[in-house]
Each structure stands twice: as structure tokens, then as C-alpha cells.
C-alpha positions as CSV (number, residue, x, y, z in Angstrom):
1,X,27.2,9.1,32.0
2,X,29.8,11.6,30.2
3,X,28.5,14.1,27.9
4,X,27.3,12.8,24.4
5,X,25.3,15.0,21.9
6,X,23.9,11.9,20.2
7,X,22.5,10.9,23.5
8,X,21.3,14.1,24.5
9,X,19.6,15.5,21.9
10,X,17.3,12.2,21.3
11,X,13.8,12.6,22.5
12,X,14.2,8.8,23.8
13,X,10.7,6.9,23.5
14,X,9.5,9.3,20.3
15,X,8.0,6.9,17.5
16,X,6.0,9.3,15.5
17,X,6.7,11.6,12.9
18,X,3.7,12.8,11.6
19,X,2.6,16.6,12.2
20,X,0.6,17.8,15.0
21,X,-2.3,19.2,13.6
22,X,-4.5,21.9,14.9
23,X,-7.1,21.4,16.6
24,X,-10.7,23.4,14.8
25,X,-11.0,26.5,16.0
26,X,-7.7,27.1,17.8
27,X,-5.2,29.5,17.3
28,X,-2.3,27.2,17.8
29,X,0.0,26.3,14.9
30,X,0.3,23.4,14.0
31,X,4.0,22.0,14.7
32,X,6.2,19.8,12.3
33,X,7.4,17.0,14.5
34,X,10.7,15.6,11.7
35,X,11.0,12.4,10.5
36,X,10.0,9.5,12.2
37,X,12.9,8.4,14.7
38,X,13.3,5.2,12.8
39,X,12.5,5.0,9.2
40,X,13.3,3.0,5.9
41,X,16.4,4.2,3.7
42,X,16.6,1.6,1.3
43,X,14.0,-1.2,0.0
44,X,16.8,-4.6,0.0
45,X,14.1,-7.0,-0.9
46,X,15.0,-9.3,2.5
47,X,15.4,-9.3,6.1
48,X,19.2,-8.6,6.9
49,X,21.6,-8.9,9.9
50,X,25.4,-8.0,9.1
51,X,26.1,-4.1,8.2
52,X,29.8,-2.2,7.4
53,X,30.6,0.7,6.4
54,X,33.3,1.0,3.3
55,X,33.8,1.7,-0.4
56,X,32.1,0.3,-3.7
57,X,34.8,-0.5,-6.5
58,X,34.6,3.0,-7.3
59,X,36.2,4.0,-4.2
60,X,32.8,5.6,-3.1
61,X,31.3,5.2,0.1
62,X,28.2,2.8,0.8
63,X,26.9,0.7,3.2
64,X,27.2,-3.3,2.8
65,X,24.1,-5.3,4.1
66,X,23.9,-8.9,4.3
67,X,20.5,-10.4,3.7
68,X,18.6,-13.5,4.5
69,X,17.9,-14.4,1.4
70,X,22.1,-15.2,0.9
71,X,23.7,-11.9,-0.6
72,X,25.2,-9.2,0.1
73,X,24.0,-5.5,-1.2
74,X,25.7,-2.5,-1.5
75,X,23.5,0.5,-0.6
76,X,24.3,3.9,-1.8
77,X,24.2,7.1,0.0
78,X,21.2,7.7,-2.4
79,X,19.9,4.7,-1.2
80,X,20.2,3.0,-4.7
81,X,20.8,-0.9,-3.9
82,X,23.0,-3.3,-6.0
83,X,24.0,-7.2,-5.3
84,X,27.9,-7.0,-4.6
85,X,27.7,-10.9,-4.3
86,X,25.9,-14.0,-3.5
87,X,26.9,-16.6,-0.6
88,X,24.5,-19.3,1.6
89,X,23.9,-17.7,5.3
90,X,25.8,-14.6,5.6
91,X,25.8,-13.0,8.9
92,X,28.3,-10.6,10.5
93,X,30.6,-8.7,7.7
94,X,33.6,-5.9,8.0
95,X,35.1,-3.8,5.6
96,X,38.3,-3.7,5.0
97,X,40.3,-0.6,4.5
98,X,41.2,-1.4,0.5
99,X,37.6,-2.3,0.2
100,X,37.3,-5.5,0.1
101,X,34.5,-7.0,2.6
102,X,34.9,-10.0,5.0
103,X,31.9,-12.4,5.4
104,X,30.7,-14.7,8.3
105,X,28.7,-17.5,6.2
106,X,29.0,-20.8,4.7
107,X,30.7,-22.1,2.1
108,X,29.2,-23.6,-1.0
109,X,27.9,-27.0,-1.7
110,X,31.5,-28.1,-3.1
111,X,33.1,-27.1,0.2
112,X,30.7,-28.8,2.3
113,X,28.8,-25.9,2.9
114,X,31.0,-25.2,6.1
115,X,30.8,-22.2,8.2
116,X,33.6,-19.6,7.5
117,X,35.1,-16.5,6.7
118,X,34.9,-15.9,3.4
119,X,36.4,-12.4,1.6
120,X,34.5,-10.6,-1.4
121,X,36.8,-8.9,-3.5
122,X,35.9,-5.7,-5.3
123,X,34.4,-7.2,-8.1
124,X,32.4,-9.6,-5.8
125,X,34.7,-12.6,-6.3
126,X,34.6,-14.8,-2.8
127,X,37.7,-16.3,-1.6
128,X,37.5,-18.6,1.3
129,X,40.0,-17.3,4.4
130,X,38.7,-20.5,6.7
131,X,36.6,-22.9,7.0
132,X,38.3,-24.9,10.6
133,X,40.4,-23.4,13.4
134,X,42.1,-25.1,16.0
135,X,39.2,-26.9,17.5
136,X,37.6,-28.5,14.1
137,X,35.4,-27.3,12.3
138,X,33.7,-24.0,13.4
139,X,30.0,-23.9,14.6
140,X,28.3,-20.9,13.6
141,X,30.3,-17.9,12.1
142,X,28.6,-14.7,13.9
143,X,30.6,-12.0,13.5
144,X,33.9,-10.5,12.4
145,X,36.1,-7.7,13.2
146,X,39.2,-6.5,11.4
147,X,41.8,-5.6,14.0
148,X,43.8,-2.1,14.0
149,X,46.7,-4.3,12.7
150,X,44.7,-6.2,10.1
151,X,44.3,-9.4,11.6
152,X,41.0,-10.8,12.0
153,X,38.7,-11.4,15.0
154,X,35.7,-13.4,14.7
155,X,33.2,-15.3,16.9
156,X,32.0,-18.8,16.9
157,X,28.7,-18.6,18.8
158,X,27.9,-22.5,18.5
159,X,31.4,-23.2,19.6
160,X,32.1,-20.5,22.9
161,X,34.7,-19.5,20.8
162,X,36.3,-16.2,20.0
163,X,39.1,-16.3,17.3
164,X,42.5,-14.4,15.7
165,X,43.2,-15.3,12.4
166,X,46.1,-13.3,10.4
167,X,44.4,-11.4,7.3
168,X,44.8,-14.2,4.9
169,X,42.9,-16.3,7.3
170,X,46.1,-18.1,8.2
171,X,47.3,-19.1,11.9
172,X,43.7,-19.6,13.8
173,X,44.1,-19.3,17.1
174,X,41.9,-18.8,20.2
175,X,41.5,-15.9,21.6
176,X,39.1,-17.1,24.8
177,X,36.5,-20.2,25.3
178,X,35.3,-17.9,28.5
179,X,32.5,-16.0,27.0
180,X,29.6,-18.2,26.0
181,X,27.6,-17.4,23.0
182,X,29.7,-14.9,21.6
183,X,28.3,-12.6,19.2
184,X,28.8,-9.1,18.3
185,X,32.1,-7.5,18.0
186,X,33.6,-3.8,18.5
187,X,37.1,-2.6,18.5
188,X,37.2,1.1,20.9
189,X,38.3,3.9,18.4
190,X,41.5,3.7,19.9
191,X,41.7,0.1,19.2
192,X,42.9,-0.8,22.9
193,X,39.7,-2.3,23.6
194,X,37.6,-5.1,21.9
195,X,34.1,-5.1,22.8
196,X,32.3,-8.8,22.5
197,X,28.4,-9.5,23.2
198,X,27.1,-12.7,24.8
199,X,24.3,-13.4,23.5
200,X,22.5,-15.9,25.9
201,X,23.8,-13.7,29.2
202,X,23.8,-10.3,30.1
203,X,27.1,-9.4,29.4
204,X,29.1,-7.8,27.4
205,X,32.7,-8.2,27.8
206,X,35.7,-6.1,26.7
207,X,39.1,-7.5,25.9
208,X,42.6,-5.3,26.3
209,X,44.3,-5.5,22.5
210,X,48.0,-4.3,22.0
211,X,50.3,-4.7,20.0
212,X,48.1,-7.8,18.6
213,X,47.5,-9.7,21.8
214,X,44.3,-10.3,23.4
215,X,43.8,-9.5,27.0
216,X,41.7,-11.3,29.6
217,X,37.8,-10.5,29.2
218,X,35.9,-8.5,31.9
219,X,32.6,-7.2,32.2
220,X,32.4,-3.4,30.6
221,X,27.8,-4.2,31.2
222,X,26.0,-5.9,32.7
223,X,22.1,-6.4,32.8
224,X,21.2,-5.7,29.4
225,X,19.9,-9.2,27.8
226,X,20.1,-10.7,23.7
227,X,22.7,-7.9,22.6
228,X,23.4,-9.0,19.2
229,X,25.6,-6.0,17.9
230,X,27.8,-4.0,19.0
231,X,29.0,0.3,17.8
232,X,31.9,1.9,19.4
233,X,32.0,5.5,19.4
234,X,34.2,8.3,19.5
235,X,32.7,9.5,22.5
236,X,33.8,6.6,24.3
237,X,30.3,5.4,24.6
238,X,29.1,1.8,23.2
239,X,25.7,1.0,22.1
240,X,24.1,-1.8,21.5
241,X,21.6,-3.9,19.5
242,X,18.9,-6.2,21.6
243,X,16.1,-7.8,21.9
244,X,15.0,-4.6,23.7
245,X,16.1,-1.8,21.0
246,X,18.7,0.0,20.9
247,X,20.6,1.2,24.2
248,X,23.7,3.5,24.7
249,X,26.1,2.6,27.5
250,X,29.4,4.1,29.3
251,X,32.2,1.4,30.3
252,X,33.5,3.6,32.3
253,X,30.0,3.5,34.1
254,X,29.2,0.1,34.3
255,X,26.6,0.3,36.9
256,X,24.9,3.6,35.3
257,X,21.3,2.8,33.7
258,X,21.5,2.1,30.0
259,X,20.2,5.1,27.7
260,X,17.0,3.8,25.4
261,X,17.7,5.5,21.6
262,X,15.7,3.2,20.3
263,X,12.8,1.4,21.5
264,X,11.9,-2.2,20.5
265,X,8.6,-1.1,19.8
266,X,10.2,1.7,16.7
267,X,12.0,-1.3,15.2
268,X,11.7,-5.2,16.5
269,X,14.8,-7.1,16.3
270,X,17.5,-4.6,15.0
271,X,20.6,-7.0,14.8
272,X,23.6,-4.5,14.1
273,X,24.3,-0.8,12.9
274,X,27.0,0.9,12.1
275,X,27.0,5.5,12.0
276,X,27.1,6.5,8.5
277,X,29.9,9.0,8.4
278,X,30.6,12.1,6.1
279,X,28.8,10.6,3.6
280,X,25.5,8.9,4.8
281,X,25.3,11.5,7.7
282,X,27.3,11.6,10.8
283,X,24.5,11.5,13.5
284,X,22.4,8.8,11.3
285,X,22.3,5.4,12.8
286,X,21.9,2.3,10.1
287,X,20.3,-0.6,11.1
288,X,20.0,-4.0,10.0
289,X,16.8,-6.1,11.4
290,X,16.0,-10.2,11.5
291,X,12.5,-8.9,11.2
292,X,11.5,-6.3,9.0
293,X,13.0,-6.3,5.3
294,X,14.5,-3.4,4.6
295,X,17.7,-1.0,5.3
296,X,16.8,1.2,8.6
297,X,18.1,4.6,9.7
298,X,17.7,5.7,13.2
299,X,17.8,9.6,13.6
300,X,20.3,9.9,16.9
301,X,20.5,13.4,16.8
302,X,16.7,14.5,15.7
């Protein structure tokens, strides 16, 4: 695996954080072991899934969470939490460079409560983008990318479909029906590679992108099962989000062993994270979780 400080410096299977304390009658110290590797940053009120990094109408950074409980919170580097917007069953979100955020959910009770994409405006306003492709009517709206050229990407995990749609939601069109259960999404830093999870196999799959057209999906891992989201990093690594923590890989590796940064055991069922930049810390991981409420932070670099 090529060099990566995040990965490196992570004592892997660490839990604890509490000190070490001496032991009566020795002469050892005692010795501070940090934070805990996994820990709460923010108190949401719910159970939570979809995470993005981008700007409250202020133009500051936070961090935009969608819950179970059908909103969407905006978390400040302080970890002060506000309700950006309500909507029935968001799941996968992305933040859009102006700041606007764009939703996977359903819509409301007057639109049939449809699965969609759905964007949140500034001032939490929710336009819908679409609510049928193509096919019909979508299944289940996972998760959503936005494209280095704006356009969207999203997936369709009831339907084994992956989508395009331009930025206004306009001209649906299928990217591939090869890749069943597709879930979580990742654009390379480059933006030459999308990164897609299958949930129900042991793949994840990357997809060529230029120029806006979608390549033909190959494996980039194998052998890692339930990956629910996905994090590209500047290193050119990818990690991952599963039923069995958290796990750095290399594509360039595919056969190399997975690196554990996060145990299931430290956190059960962490569905997506996103790195918190200058902001919320560089090296800090933040994780969403179908079952523990709350706003996690995993300490990569402790």
C-alpha cells in the first residue's frame, strides 16, 4: 500500500481513551492515552446516515447530517447543531459548491411521497430536481454525487440503477444497470474516477468520468462485504464504510489486505463520513451511524 500518514500513524484496533493509571507502589508514570479513537462531536437528537461537507448561509463551513427522524442538521465546527430543513427519509446528501445541498429522500405527501432528489436552498427551501428517470419511477434514492462538471450522479439501490441527471435534475439518463445494489458514491480528487459501492456483493466498482461521460465499471476491491459509503482521498487511497468498520484501501492494490481504522466494535454501523477540512480538522474523520444517535468523529491521525 503507498505511503499514507492517516493510515500510518493509527494505532488500528485502539478503542480506549482513558489514562493508564499507575499501578500502587510503582514508580511508573502514569501515561495519557488521547481521546478515544471514536468519540461523539455533536448530540443530533437521531440516528443519521447521509454527511457533506459545505457552507451554512453565512458562507461558513459545517457539516450537513441527515437524520432518521426526517431532517437535515447543520453542525458547526463548535459542534453547535441547527435544523437546516425538514423532508420524509433523507439518506445520501452533497454539497454543492454555492452551498446549496442535494438530498436523496422522498417527496411529500402531495407528490406522492416518491423517492427523489430533492435540493435545499440556503434558507432551507426544498425544490424537487426528480422524482422518475428513464425507467419509471425510482426505487430507493441512496446516494448522490455532484460531478466535477456539476451534473449529478446518483444511485437507485432498489432499481440496479446508477444515474446522470444535469444540475437542474433535467435529462435522466442511465449511467449502468451492471452494478446491483448500488450505494455509496465517490468521485477520485482528480475527478477521473467515480467510485460506487455494492451493497449486497463485495465490490466496489470504479467508473472512468471525462469530459461528462461515464466509463464502463470495473472492480477497484474486492472482498470487503455491506460497504455503505464511500471517501476518496488525496492520497489516492479510498476508504470505506461497512458492516465491519471502517477500512482504508489502495485501487491501485486491489489485491493488498484492507487497512482496519476503525473497528466495528468502536462504532456499529457507521454509514458514511466525510474528512472535515481546514475547519473541522484535517485528519478528523466524521461519521454518520444507522445505530447510534449522534454526530461521530474518528481520530485518523491520533
Amino acid at each position: 500500500m503507498r505511503s499514507f500518514a492517516l493510515v500510518l500513524t493509527l494505532p488500528l484496533l485502539a478503542c480506549g481513551g482513558s489514562p493508564t493509571e499507575t499501578d500502587a507502589g510503582s514508580d511508573t508514570p502514569s501515561v495519557d492515552a488521547g481521546p478515544p479513537l471514536v468519540e461523539l462531536f455533536a448530540d443530533i437528537g437521531a440516528t443519521s446516515e447521509g454527511i457533506a461537507l459545505g457552507q451554512a448561509a453565512d458562507g461558513s463551513p459545517a457539516i450537513f447530517v441527515t437524520t432518521m427522524d426526517d431532517r437535515i442538521v447543520e453542525v458547526a465546527p463548535d459542534g453547535t447543531v441547527t435544523d437546516r430543513a425538514s423532508i420524509p427519509g433523507p439518506v445520501g446528501i452533497a454539497a454543492r459548491a454555492t452551498g446549496e445541498l442535494v438530498v436523496c429522500a422522498k417527496a411529500s405527501a402531495a407528490e406522492g411521497g416518491a423517492p427523489g432528489i430533492f435540493e435545499v436552498a440556503l434558507d432551507g427551501s426544498i425544490t424537487t430536481l426528480t422524482i422518475a428517470g428513464p425507467r419509471g419511477a425510482y426505487g430507493l434514492t441512496n446516494f448522490v454525487a455532484v460531478a466535477p462538471d456539476g451534473s449529478l450522479v446518483f444511485s437507485d439501490s432498489e432499481g440496479d440503477v446508477l444515474y446522470r441527471a444535469d444540475a437542474d435534475g433535467g435529462n435522466v439518463a442511465v449511467v449502468t444497470d451492471a452494478i446491483t445494489f448500488p450505494n455509496g458514491l465517490a468521485f477520485s480528487p482528480d475527478g477521473a474516477t467515480l467510485y460506487v459501492a455494492s451493497w449486497d456483493t463485495d465490490t466496489l466498482h470504479a467508473i472512468p468520468f471525462d469530459a461528462g461521460t461515464y466509463g464502463t465499471p470495473s472492480p477497484a476491491l474486492t472482498g470487503v462485504s455491506n460497504v455503505d459509503g464511500v471517501v476518496a482521498t488525496a492520497e489516492g487511497l479510498v476508504l470505506v464504510t461497512s458492516t465491519a468498520g471502517v477500512l482504508a484501501v489502495d485501487p491501485a492494490m486491489p489485491a493488498a489486505e484492507p487497512v482496519v481504522l476503525m473497528p466495528s466494535r468502536a462504532l456499529a454501523l457507521p454509514a458514511n463520513g466525510v474528512f472535515g477540512g481546514a475547519a473541522f480538522g484535517e485528519t478528523e474523520l466524521y461519521l454518520t451511524s444507522l445505530s447510534r444517535s449522534g454526530l461521530w468523529v474518528l481520530h485518523t491521525a491520533r
